[in-house]
N, C-alpha and C positions, 0 to 999 in steps of 0.2 A: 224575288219578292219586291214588292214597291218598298217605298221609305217606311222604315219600320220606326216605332215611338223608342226613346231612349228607354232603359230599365226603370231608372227612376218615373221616367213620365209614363209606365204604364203602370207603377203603382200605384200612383195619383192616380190616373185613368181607372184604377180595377177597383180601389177603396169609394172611389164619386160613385161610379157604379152599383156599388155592394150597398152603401150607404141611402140611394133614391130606391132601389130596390126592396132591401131590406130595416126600412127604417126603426129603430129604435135597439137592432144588434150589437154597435160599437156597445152604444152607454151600457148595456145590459153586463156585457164583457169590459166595460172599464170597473160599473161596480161589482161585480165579482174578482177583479181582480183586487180590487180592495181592502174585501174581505177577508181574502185569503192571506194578508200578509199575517206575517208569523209560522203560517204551518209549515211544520216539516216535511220532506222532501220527500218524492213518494218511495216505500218502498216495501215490498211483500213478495211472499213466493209467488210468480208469476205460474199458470199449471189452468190456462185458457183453453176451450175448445175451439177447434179452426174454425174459421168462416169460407163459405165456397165457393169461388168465384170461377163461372162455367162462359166461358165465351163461345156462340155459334156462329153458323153462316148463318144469313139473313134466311136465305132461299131454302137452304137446305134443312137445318136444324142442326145439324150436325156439328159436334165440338171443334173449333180450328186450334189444330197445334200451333205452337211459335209466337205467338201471341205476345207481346212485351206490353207489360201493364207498369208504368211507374209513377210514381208519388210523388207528392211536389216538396218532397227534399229528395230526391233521382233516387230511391230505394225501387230497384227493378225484379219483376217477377216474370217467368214466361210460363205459358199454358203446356202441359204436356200433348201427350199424344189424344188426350178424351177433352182437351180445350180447355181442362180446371188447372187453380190452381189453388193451394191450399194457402190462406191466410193465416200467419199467426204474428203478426206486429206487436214488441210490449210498446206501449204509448198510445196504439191505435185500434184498439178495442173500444167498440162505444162510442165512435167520433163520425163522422163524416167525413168521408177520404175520395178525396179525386183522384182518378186514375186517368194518365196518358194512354191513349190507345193505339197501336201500331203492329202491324205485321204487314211483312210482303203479300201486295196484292189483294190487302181489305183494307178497309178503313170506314171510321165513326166521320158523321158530320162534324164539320167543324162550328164552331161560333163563333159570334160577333170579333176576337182578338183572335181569328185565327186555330184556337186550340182544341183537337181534337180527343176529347174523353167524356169522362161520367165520372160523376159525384154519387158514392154508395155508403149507407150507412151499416158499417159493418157493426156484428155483432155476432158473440160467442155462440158457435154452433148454427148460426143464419146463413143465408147463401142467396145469392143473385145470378140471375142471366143477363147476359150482355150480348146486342147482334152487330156483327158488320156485316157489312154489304162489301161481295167477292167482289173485286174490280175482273184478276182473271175470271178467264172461260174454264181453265181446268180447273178443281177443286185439291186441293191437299186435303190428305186422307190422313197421315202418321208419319212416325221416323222409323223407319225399320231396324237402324242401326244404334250402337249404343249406350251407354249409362242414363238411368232415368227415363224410358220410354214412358211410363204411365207413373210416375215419381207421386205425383201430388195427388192422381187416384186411389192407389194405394195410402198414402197417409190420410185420407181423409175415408177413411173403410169401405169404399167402392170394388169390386171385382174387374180387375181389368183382361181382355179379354184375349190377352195371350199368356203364354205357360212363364215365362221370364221375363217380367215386365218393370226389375229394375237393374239388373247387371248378367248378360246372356252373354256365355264362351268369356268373361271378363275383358270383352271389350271394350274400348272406351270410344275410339273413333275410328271408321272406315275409308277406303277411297274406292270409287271408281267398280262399280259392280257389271261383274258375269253372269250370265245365267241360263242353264238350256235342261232339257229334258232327260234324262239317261239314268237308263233299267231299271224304270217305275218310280223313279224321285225326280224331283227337281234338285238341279248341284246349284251354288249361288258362290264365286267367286268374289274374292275383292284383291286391293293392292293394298297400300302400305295400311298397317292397321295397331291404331294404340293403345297401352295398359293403363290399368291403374298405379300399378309399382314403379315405373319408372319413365322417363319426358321418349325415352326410344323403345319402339314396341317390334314389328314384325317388318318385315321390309321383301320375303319374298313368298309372297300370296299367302291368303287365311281364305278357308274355305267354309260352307255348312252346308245341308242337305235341309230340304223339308217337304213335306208332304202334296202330291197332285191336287189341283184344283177340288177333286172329285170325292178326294178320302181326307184334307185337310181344311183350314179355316176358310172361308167367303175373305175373298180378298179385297172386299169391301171394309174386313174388319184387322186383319194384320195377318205376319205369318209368324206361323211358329218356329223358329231356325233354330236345327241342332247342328251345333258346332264340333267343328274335328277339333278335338283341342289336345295339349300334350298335359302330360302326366300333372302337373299344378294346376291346369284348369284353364288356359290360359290358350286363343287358338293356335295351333299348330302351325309352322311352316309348311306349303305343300310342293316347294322346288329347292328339295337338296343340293348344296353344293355341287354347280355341273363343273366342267373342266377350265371354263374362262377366268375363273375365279372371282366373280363380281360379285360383291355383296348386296347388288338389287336385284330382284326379280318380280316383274310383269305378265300379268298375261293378257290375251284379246284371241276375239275371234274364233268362240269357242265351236266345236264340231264334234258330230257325232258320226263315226262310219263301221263299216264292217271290213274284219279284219280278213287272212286267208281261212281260216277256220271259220267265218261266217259269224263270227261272235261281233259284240256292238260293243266300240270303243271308242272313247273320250281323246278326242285330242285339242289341243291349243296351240294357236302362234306364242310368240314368247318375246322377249325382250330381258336381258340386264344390262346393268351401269353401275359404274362404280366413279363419280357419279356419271360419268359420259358413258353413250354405248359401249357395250364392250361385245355384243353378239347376237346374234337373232336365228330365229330356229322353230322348231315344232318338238312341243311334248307331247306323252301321251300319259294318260291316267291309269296308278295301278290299283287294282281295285281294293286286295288283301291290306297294301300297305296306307292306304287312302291319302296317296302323295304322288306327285307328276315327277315322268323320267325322262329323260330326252329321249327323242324321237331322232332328230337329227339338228346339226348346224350349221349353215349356212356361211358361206365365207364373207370375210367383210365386214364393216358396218352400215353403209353410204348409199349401199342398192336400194333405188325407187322400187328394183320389181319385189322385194320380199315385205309378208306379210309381217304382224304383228306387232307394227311401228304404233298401233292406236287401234280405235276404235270397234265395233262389236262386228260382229258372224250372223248373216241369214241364208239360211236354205231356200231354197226356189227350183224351179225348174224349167228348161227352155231346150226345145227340140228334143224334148225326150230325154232330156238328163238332166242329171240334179245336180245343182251347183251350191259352194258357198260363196258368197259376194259379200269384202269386207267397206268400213267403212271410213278406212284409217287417212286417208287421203278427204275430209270432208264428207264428199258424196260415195255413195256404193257407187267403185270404179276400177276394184280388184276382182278378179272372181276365180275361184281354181273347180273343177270337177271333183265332188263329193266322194272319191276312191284313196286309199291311202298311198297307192304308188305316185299318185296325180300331186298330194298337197305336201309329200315331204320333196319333192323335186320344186324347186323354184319357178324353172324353165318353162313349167306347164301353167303358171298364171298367167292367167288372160287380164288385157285393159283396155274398159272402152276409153277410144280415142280417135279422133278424125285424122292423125299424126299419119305420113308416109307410112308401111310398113319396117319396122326393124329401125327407125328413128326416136330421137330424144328431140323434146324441146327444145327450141333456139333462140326464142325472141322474134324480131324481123326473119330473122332466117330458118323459121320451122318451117318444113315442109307438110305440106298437109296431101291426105289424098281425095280426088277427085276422079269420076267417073268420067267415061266419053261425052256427056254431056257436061262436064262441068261442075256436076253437085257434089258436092261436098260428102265422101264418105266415113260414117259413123259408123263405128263396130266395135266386135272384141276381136282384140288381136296379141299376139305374144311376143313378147320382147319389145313392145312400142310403147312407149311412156304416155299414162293417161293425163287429162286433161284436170287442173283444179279450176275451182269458180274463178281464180285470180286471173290467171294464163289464159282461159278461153275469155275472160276479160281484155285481156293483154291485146292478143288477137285478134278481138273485133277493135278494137281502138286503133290497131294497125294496116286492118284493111283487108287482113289476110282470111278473117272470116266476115262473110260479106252480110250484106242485108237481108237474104232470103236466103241463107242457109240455115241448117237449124241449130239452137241454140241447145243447150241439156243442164247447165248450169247459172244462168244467170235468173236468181229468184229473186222476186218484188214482193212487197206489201202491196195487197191484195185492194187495200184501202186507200195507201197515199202512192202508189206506185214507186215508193222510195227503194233500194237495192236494201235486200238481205242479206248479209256473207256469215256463212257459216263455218264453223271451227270444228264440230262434232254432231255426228247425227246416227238416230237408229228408225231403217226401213222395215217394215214387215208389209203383208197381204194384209188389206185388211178386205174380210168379206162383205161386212154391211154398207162400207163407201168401193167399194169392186174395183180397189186400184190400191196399188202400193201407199203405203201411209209411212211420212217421216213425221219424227218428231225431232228438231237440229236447234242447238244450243248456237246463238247468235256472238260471233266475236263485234265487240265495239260496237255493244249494245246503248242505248240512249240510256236508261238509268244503272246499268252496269256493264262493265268491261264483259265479262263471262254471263250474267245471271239473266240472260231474256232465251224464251223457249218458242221456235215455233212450230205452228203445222203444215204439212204442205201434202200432197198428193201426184203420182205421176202414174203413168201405166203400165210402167215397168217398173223395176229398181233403180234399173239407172237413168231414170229420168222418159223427157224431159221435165225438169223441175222448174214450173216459171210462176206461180201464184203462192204466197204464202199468207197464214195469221197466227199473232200474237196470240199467245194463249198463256203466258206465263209472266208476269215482269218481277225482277226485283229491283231495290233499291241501295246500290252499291256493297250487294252483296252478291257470289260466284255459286252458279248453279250447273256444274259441268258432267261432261259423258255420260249421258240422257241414255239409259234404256230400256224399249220397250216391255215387256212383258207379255207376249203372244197366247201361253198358257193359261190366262185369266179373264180374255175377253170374254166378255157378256156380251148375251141378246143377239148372235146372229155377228160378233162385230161393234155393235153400238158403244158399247163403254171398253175404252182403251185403258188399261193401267200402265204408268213408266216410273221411273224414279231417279234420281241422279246424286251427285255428291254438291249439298249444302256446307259453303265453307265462305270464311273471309276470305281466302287465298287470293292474290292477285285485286285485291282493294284496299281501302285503309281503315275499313270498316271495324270495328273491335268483333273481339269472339262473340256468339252469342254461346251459353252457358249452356252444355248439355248437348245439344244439335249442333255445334260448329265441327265439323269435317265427318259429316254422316250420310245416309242415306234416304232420304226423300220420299214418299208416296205421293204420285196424285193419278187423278180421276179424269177423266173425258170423257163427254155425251159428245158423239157425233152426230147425233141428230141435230144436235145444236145449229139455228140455222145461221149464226155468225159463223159458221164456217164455209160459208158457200165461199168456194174460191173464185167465181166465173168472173173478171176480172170487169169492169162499166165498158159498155158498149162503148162503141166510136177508137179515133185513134191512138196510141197509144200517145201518155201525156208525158212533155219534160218539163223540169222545175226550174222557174222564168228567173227568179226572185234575187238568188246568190249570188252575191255581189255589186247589186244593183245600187244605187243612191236611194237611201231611206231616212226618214226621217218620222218626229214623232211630238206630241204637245208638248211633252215635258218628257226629260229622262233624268235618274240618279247619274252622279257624274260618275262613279263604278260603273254604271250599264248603261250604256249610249244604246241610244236605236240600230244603230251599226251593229252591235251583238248580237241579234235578231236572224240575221241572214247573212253571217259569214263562214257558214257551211259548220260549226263547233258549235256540237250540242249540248257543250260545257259552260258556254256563254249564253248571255241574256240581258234582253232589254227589260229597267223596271223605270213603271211611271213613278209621278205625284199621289198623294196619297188622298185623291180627290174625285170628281166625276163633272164632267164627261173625260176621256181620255183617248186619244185615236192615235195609232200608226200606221204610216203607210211609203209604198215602195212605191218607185219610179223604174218602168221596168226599160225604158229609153224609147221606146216604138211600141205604138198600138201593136198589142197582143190577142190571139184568140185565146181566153181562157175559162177554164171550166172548172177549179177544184184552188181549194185555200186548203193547207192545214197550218193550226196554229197549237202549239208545246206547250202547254202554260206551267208556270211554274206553279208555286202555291199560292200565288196570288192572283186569280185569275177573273175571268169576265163572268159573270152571270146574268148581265144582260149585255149583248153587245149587234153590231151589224156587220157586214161583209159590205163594202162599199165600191164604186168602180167609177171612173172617170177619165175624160182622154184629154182636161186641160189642169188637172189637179187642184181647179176652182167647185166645178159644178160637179156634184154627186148620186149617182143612182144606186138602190139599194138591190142586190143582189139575194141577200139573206138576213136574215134574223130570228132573235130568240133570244126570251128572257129566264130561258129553264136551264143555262152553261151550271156544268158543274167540274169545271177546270179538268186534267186530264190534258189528254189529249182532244183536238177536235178536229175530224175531215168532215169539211164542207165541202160539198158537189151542190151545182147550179148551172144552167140554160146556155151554154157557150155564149160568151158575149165577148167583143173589142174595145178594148181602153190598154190604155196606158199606164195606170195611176192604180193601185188598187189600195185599198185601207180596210186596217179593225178599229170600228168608233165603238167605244167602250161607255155604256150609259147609265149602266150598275155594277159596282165591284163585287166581286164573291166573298169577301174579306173586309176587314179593316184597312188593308194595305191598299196599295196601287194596285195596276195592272202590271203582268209580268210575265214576258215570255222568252222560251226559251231557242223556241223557233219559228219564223214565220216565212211559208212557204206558198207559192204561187205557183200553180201547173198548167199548161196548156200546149200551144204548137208553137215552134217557132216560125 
């Protein structure tokens, strides 16, 4: 953010303001306050009706959960699952009360200092609507997980529209959700899972059952979860003490097959730790005792080739038989045959990988295979260590995977062609876009380590994966092991439902109150036509800018224009708190270039140009626009040559300066 006004001088600043504004307010309020000397202090049975404060999407109507609304003494309220939340302040009955507005991935205009809220006059049994505008594509729908799903609907007399909608199976917090189809129910797995009675809750797996799309809720609207719980109410462990003796246990990769007797049974890869691995394996589910047994285990801990290290289970088929393909390696790149002799034997997992047969990775010295001609072969193969986005990284950097070989793992933003690395992702079919749909939770995300989601599409499962879009962000908060829900699609395909584990973990963010370590709903139109992946015509573009000589009219001496384009999207150039304002880079030799994206912080351009020049005197104008409404912005424009390129800054969006976080130049080298 540019130079910001001292505390003091924005109360000066806010009282000038209030006072040309509102004239004749102070004195009104100095003589009342005169009046009132003597009287005693207030006090009475307080016994108010709430006031309701319903926050929507702009677009939709629809109530947004998570919602933090605070006051300006930080007294903070968050919206449940139907977007309200019930008022009941003693002091602020009857008053005029500005509310800070914030949730991941919507947000209120801001004003003239910057601050984004509403001022509402509350009052006993009154209520207001409030809209944001969704910056995501996908929509959040509820918290599935829980204490307090529908909290403030419920207090304020509303019917909320699932059956336990303020403490279900007495849970308080989830991690990390399973879920598959089997013998007319849906099963819904989770991992470590917490009470109310005490800070350690369940540590190896908590399970529920709820009803098919077909005979249960619109999952538009929530689901009903009945929980396995034990005799206090509280849910059950579903992995009895096995023989390694670890006192955690895991699951992934959940599977359904038929057994010798042709019966359909539940199995899962597995994991425990105490806290390090201690074993890995396959369960199976018993149905009488509605607890997982082992199946088998696995020797070791350290084997790349065995399942259930992470990630979720999808069924497919290829060549006439049916596979599961896990995704615990990043991308689906495990895959075993859908038979139960096939997935408790290790030895039968197959990995795509272009690797020699019967080799491991080696760095410089992997061998790869190649056909009589030369090409580079990609397959499923057993016992050959598959490829991650990192290593098939590694490998084109080294030469050893060449320029017209094909890639399967290296995915871009679809808009600024920047690399996407992904940490956890769930594939399924999707019918309505006719090609596998991931949805993969981005590591070393730009506003959080864990919390950015994207979309991506391939023609298979395992790829190749090379276009991606943003569909989720958060704001230094962790939104991990993203998955889909295949049983819920709508329309042919059209609307995707997934959900993930909402938590601080892995940020420095504080808990949020109720929803910190839960489970997630949202919502995706793929019709939506931001999601064309087809990536801009012409050739593929690299980013000029990093580490180049930049400079700028003014910078805070915290944020040099050098923070701009030293590849750390934690740093940042901020200007003077004034206009005009321009930065710009020296890219050292005439460049052909065709694309700026610029990071802006909260202090950004809303009217600015896109400038180009080859003696960093004389200037032509590439682009403009006096509608910026900070974000992020990718400009695309007419390939042109210069040297020089600049953001001249001619209206601030703010009170502040100009402020960015990244400013990025693409074209050919």
């Amino acid at each position: 953010m540019g130079m910001r006004l001292s505390k003091a001088s924005r109360i000066v600043a806010g009282v000038m303001l209030a006072a040309a504004l509102f004239p004749g307010t102070f004195a009104a309020a100095g003589a009342a306050g005169a009046s009132s000397a003597g009287k005693p202090a207030q006090s009475q049975v307080y016994n108010q009706e709430l006031f309701k404060i319903h926050v929507v999407d702009a677009e939709t109507g629809r109530g947004i959960p998570a919602v933090e609304l605070k006051t300006t003494n930080n007294i903070r309220y968050y919206t449940d699952s139907a977007g309200n939340v019930a008022f009941d302040e003693p002091g602020l009955m009857n008053q005029t009360v500005f509310f800070h507005i914030a949730s991941h991935g919507y947000e209120v205009p801001a004003d003239m200092f910057g601050y984004r809220g509403q001022a509402v006059d509350v009052t006993p049994g009154g209520n207001v609507t409030i809209q944001m505008n969704r910056i995501n594509l996908a929509e959040r729908l509820y918290r599935v997980t829980g204490q307090g799903i529908y909290r403030d609907t419920v207090m304020l007399g509303e019917t909320p529209p699932i059956e336990e909608p303020l403490l279900n199976g007495k849970v308080m917090g989830q991690d990390s959700v399973q879920t598959i189809k089997y013998k007319n129910k849906l099963y819904w797995f989770w991992g470590d899972t917490d009470r109310p009675s005490y800070p350690l809750g369940n540590f190896r797996v908590t399970g529920a059952t709820s009803k098919l799309p077909e005979q249960g809720l619109d999952l538009d609207v929530g689901v009903d979860l009945d929980y396995i719980t034990r005799e206090d109410g509280f849910a059950k462990s579903l992995v009895p003490p096995l023989p390694d003796g670890a006192n955690i246990a895991w699951i992934f990769g959940l599977m359904t097959v038929k057994d010798n007797s042709g019966e359909e049974r539940l199995l899962a890869a597995y994991s425990t730790h105490d806290p390090n691995p201690r074993s890995f394996g396959i369960l199976i589910f018993n149905d009488e005792k509605q607890e997982f047994e082992q199946l088998v285990q696995f020797p070791g801990t350290s084997d790349w080739r065995y399942a259930g290290m992470g990630g979720q289970g999808t069924y497919y088929e290829d060549g006439g038989k049916g596979y599961y393909i896990f995704t615990q390696y990043e991308y689906p790149n495990i895959r075993v045959e859908a038979k139960m002799d096939a997935i408790v034997d290790y030895t039968q997992f197959e990995y795509f990988t272009p690797l020699a047969p019967g080799t491991t990775y080696a760095g410089a010295n992997t061998q790869l295979e190649r056909d009589a001609e030369g090409k580079l072969v990609w397959g499923w193969k057993k016992n050959t260590q598959m490829l991650t986005q990192e290593k098939e990284k590694e490998l084109i950097g080294l030469g050893l995977i060449k320029a017209d070989d094909e890639r399967y793992f290296q995915l871009k933003d679809v808009d600024s062609g920047d690399e996407v690395q992904i940490a956890q992702s769930s594939v399924e079919w999707n019918e309505y876009r006719h090609s596998y749909v991931m949805i993969g939770q981005e590591k070393f995300g730009k506003t959080s380590l864990l919390g950015e989601i994207w979309f991506a599409e391939a023609p298979a499962p395992n790829g190749p994966w090379k276009s991606a879009k943003k569909i989720i962000t958060h704001d230094e908060y962790s939104f991990y092991n993203p998955s889909q829900h295949e049983y819920f699609i709508k329309d042919g395909g059209r609307y995707l439902y997934f959900e993930a584990t909402f938590t601080n973990t892995f940020t420095n963010a504080p808990a949020m109150p109720r929803y910190n370590y839960n489970q997630m709903m949202y919502k995706l139109d793929l019709a939506n036509p931001e999601l064309n992946l087809a990536p801009p015509e012409g050739p593929e573009l690299t980013e000029l800018a990093q580490g180049k000589a930049i400079t700028a009219s003014s910078s805070e001496s915290s944020h040099p224009a050098a923070d701009a384009n030293d590849g750390n999207g934690q740093t940042r150039w901020a200007s003077d708190s004034s206009d005009p304002q321009w930065i710009q880079v020296d890219l050292g030799t005439p460049s052909p270039i065709s694309r700026v994206k610029l990071d802006w912080e909260v202090a950004y351009g809303k009217a600015y140009k896109i400038q180009v020049s080859d003696d960093g005197q004389s200037w032509t104008d590439v682009y403009s626009t006096t509608s910026g409404d900070g974000g992020t912005d990718i400009v695309n424009f007419d390939e042109t040559t210069a040297r020089y390129v600049r953001m001249y800054g001619t209206q601030r969006g703010t009170m502040y300066g100009y402020s960015l976080w990244e400013f990025k130049v693409f074209g050919r080298n």
